[in-house]
C-alpha positions, 0 to 999 in steps of 0.5 A: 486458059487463063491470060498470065498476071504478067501479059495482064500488067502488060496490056494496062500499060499499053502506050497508046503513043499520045504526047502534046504537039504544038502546031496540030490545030489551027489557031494555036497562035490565037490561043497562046495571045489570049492566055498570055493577055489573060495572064498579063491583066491577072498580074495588073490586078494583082498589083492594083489589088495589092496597093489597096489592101497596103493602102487599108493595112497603113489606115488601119494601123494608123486610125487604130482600126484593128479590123481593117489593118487585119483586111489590109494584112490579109488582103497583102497576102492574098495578093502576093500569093496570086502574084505567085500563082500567075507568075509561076503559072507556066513553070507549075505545068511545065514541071508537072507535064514533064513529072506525069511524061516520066510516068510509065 
């Protein structure tokens, strides 16, 4: 006797009743430090990052240096995607935990 397609779709989609916890494991405080610290040295290199490549872009600009004024642009932009990225870091997974949560 054959299962019907229904029970079938029905046994794929089985919850198996997993979300994320905090304070499950030991160590979690830890952990949230040392991301947090990674992200905060992240954004002081983006700076850094940042005032050197607008420190090439304006040499370059000024000495007539096109190939160092477009390092300097792109390196400008560069940086501000970064700054982006790590800024936006908790909001991106946030947004895409709760996106993958409604999946059912």
């Amino acid at each position: 006797m054959s299962v019907p397609l229904a029970d079938r779709v029905i046994q794929l989609a089985y919850d198996p009743g997993i979300s994320p916890k905090g304070g499950g494991l030991p160590g979690l405080s830890v952990l949230k430090n040392v991301v947090n610290s990674i992200n905060m040295f992240g954004i002081i290199a983006v700076v850094g990052a940042l005032a050197v490549s607008l420190g090439v872009w304006a040499w370059g600009h000024h000495t007539g240096g096109h190939q160092a004024e477009a390092s300097g642009k792109k390196g400008a932009v560069v940086a501000a995607g970064a700054a982006l990225g790590l800024g936006a870091a908790n909001g991106i997974v946030a947004f895409f935990s709760s996106l993958g949560s409604q999946v059912h």
